[in-house]
N, C-alpha and C positions, 0 to 999 in steps of 0.2 A: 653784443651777442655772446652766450657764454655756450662753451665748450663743455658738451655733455659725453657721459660714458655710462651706459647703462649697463649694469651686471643684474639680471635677469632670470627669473625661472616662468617663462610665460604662460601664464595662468591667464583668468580674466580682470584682475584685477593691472597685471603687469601690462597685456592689451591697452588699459586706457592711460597708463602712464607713457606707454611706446606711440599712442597716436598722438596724445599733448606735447612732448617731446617733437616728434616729428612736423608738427603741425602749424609750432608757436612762432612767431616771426622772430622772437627773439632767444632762441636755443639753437643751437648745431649742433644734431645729434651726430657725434664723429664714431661711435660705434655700439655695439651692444653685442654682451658676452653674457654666453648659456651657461647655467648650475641649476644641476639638480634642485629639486624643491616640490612645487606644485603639479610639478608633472616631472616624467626623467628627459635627459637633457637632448636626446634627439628628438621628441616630440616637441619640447623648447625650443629647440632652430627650428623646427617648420612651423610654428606658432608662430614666432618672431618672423619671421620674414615674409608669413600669408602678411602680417599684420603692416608689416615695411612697404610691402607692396600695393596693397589699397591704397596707400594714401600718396604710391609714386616716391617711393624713396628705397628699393630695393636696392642702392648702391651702398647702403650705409654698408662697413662691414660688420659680419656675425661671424664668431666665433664658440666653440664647444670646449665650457671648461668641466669640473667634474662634476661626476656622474655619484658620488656617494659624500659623505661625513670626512671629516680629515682623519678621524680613526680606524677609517675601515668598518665600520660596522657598516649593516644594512641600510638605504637610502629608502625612507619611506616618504609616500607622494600622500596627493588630497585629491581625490578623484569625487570624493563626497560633496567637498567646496564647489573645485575647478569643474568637474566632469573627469571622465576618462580619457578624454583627449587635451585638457587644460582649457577647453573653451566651453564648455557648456553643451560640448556634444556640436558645436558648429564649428569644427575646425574642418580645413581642406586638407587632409592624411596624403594625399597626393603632391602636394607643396614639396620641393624638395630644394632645400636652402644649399645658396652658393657658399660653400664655406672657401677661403681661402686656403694656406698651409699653415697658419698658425691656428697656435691655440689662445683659448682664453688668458690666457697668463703672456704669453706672448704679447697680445693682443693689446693689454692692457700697458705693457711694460712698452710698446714699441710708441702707443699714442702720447706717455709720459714722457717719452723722449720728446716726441713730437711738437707739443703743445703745453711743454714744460710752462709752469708756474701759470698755465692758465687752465688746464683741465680740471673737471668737476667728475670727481667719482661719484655716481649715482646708486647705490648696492639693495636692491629691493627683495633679493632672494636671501638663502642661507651664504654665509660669508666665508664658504671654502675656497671659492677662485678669488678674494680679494686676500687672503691667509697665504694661499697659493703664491700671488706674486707677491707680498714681504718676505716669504721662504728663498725665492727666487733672487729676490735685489733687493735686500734692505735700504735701501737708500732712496728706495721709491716713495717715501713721504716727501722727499727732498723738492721734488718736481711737482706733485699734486696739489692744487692749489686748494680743495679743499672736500674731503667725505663726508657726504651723509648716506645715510644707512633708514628705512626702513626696518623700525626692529623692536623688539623690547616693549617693556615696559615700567615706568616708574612708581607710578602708584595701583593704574586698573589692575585689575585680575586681566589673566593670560586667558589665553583662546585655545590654547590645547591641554592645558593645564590650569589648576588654580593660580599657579605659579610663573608659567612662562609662556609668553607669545613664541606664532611657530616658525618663524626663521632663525630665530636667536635657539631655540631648542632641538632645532633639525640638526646644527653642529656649533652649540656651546663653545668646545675649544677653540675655533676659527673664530668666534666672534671673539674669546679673550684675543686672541693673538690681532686681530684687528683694532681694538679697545686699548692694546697694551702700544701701539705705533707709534710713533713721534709724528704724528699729523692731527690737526683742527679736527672734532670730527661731530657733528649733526647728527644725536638720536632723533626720531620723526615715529615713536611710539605711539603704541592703543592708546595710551593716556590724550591724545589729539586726535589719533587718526580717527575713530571711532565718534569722535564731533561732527567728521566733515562730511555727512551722509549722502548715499545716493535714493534716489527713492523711483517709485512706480511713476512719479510725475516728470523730474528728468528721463527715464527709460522711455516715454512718450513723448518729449522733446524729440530724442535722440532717433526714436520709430520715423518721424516726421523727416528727415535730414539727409543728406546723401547718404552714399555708399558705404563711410566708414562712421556716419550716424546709425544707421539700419544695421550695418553687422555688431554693433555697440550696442544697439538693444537686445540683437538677439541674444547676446552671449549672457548680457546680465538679467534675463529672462532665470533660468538658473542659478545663479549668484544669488539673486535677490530674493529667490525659495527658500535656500537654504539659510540666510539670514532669518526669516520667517520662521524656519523651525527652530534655531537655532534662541532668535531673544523676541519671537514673537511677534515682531514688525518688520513687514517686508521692505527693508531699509539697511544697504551694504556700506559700512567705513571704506572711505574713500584713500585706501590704505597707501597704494606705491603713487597713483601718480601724485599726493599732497605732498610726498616726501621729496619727488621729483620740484614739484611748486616752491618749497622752500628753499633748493638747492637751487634752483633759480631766481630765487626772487619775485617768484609769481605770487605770492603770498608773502606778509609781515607775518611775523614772529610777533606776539603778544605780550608771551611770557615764557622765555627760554636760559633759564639758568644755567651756568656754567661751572659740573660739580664732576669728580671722577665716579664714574661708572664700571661696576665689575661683573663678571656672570658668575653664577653655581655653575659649576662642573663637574659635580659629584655624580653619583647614581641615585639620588636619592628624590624624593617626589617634589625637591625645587629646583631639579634640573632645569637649565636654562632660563634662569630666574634674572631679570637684570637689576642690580642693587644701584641706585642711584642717593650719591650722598643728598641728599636733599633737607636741608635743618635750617629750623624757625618756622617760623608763623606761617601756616597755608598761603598760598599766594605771594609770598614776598621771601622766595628763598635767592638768598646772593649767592653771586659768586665766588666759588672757592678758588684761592688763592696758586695760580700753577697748575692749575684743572684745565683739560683741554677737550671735555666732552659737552658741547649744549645738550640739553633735553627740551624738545621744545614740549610745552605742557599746553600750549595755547597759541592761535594764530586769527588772524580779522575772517568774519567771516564772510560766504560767497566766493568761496576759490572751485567750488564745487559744480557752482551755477554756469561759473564763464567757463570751467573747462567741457563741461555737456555743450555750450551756443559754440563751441572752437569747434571741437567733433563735430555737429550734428551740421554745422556752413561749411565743411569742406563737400568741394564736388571733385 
């Protein structure tokens, strides 16, 4: 069973990674910590824990990390994506999450002790609470058995830019300072995610299914609109929970190179841009030598199909 930690900005996309998670016979999700991103981060703990709670796992612990960029600028959300409330307008606002007295960084750094050299960092938001705790204890790669990250991109065009997908560009520097750590670490970019699609025929699975099948449709009811307007086919990249499947094992890796990876940090229009050395021939790039970032560019497919039959058979 592998030891999960999900860092989280709950949206509807982070919803069906938190139910797969929660769900899988073979994951222990030991906790999940809030960052801003798709929503701000108090509506994030009551997202996450409406979502903990369908499925009977309200005891996992949540924690509240930050609430903007590591620069201090302005924290801007996706309410256009997510909805207003991160769920498509079906979130419980009334939900009011048990937080403990730590914080996300806390939170992170206390399960590291805990579950040294088998915990799995999961980071599907912007990467200020995982920047957070290497500011905190550098020595935290020490103990992390292994990050992947939802993020980036290697070769696609970005989704808020030409340039940059939007967690890596929500705080660029956080993700360098993550990128730059002495730990293993699993990109799980558009360049994949954007393969693993969801469509109006799983959202009718999922209609069909219990409790936390039904509220999985409703949310992606919305999701799968704006995909619609957005490339034309009402069909959502099946973005954090794939990232979550590879960090598990729930999915082969196809073709996942092992090259260093760097972000723009600049102000300029490739902010958040993620450079992936990648050279030679399409398809058949090696690994470089003392590089400790995969990209995964390809994975088997149908990780899409069993994660909707997981959802949609929970009662």
């Amino acid at each position: 069973m592998t030891a999960v930690l999900l860092d989280v900005d709950t949206g509807i996309d982070d919803a069906l990674a938190i139910l797969t998670a929660a769900l899988h016979d073979s994951i222990e999700l030991v906790g999940c910590t809030i960052v801003w991103g798709n929503t701000d981060v108090a509506q994030g703990a009551r997202n996450t824990t409406e979502v903990l709670r369908l499925v009977g796992h309200g005891d996992v612990p949540v924690a509240i990390g930050a609430a903007g960029p590591r620069d201090g600028s302005p924290a801007r959300f996706s309410p256009e994506v997510h909805g207003d409330d991160g769920l498509g307008g079906f979130a419980d606002r009334s939900v009011e999450p048990v937080l403990g007295g730590e914080s996300a960084v806390e939170l992170i750094l206390r399960l590291s002790h805990e579950r040294a050299g088998e915990l799995e960092l999961v980071a599907v938001g912007p990467l200020t609470n995982v920047a957070a705790a290497l500011d905190a204890d550098p020595s935290l790669p020490e103990r992390v058995r292994h990050v992947t990250i939802m993020g980036g991109a290697a070769l696609a065009p970005g989704n808020v830019s030409d340039a940059a997908e939007a967690n890596i560009w929500h705080d660029p520097e956080a993700a360098q300072v993550v990128l730059d750590a002495s730990w293993d670490l699993t990109m799980v970019g558009l360049d994949v995610t954007m393969t693993s699609l969801i469509t109006d025929a799983h959202r009718e699975r999922l209609a069909a299914g219990g409790a936390a099948g039904r509220f999985s449709a409703a949310i992606l009811d919305h999701y799968l609109g704006y995909y619609e307007g957005w490339t034309g086919t009402r069909a959502s990249g099946n973005h954090d929970a794939l990232a979550l499947a590879v960090a598990a094992g729930l999915v082969r890796t196809t073709l996942s190179p092992i090259v260093d990876v760097t972000v723009d940090c600049s102000h300029g229009p490739a902010r958040g841009r993620t450079v992936a050395e990648l050279e030679g021939e399409w398809g058949t790039w090696p690994d470089r030598e003392g590089a400790r970032h995969r990209v995964v560019m390809e994975v088997e497919p149908g990780f899409e199909d069993a994660m909707v039959e997981l959802i949609a058979s929970a009662r």
